[in-house]
N, C-alpha and C positions, 0 to 999 in steps of 0.2 A: 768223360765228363762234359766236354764241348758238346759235343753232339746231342749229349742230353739236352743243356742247357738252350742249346739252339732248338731242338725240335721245341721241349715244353714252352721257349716262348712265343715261339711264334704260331701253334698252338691256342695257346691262353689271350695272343692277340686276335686271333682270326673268331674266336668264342663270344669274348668279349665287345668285339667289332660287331660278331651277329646282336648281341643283347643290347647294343646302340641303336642298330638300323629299326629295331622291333620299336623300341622308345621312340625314336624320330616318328617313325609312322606313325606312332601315338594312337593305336587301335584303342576303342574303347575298353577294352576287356580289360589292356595295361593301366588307363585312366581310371576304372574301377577298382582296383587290384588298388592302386595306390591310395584312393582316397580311405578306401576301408582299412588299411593299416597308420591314417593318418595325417597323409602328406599331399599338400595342397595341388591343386594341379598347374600352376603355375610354376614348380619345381619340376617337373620331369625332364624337361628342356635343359638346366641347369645341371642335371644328374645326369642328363645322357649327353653333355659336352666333358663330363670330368671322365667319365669311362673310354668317351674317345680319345682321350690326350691318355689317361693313362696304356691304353692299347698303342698311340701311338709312341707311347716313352717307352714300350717294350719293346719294339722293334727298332727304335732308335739306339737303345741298350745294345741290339748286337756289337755296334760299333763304337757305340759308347758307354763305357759298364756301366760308371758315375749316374747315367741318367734312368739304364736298365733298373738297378735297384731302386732308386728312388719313384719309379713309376709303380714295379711292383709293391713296393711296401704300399705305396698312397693305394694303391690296388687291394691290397689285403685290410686294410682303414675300409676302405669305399664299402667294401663285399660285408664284414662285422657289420659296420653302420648298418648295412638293408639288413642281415641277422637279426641284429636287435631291433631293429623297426618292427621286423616283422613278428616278433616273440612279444613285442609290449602291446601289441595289438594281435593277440592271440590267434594268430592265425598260422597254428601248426602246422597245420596242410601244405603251406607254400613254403616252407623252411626247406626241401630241398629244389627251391630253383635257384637261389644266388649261390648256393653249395658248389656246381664245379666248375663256376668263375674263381672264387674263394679260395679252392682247392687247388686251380693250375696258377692263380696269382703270388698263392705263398710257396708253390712247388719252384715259379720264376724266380720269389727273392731268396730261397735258397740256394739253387744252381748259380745265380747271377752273386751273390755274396761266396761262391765259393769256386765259382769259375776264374 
């Protein structure tokens, strides 16, 4: 069960770290993508400091569980919120890209809640 626990987090950090780096660079395609589901473009910034701390509260989790789960959970919050963002702005199509952030986030706060 550790070994799980440890691969899927760190893992789900290294995913999640990519889906930061993509936001920081703030390519137009991501700025487009966002505004047509809603959200201003002065939040991406904002949204892509809460996925680096929750990626960094995963790998701090190895050593520290208390903060592992509480990173993932805010992780499986963070990943729902862009699901429903992206469903109230109907744009079906993109519903599976926060999908295996979402997936290995609540895979973390299981292992990590039972590691």
């Amino acid at each position: 069960m550790h070994t799980a626990y440890v691969t899927v987090t760190i893992v789900a950090a290294v995913v999640i770290f990519g889906a930061t780096v993509v936001d920081i660079v703030n390519p137009e395609w991501v700025r487009g993508n966002m505004r047509s589901y809603g959200v201003p473009d002065w939040a991406l910034m904002p949204l892509a400091a809460i996925k680096a701390a929750g990626a960094l509260g995963l790998l701090a989790g190895l050593v520290f569980s208390a903060i592992g789960l509480a990173a993932a959970v805010g992780l499986v919050l963070y990943f729902v919120g862009a699901v429903i963002t992206i469903v109230r702005a109907r744009w079906y199509a993109h519903l599976p890209y926060p999908m295996p952030c979402l997936v290995l986030a609540s895979a973390a706060a299981c292992l990590s809640a039972l590691a």
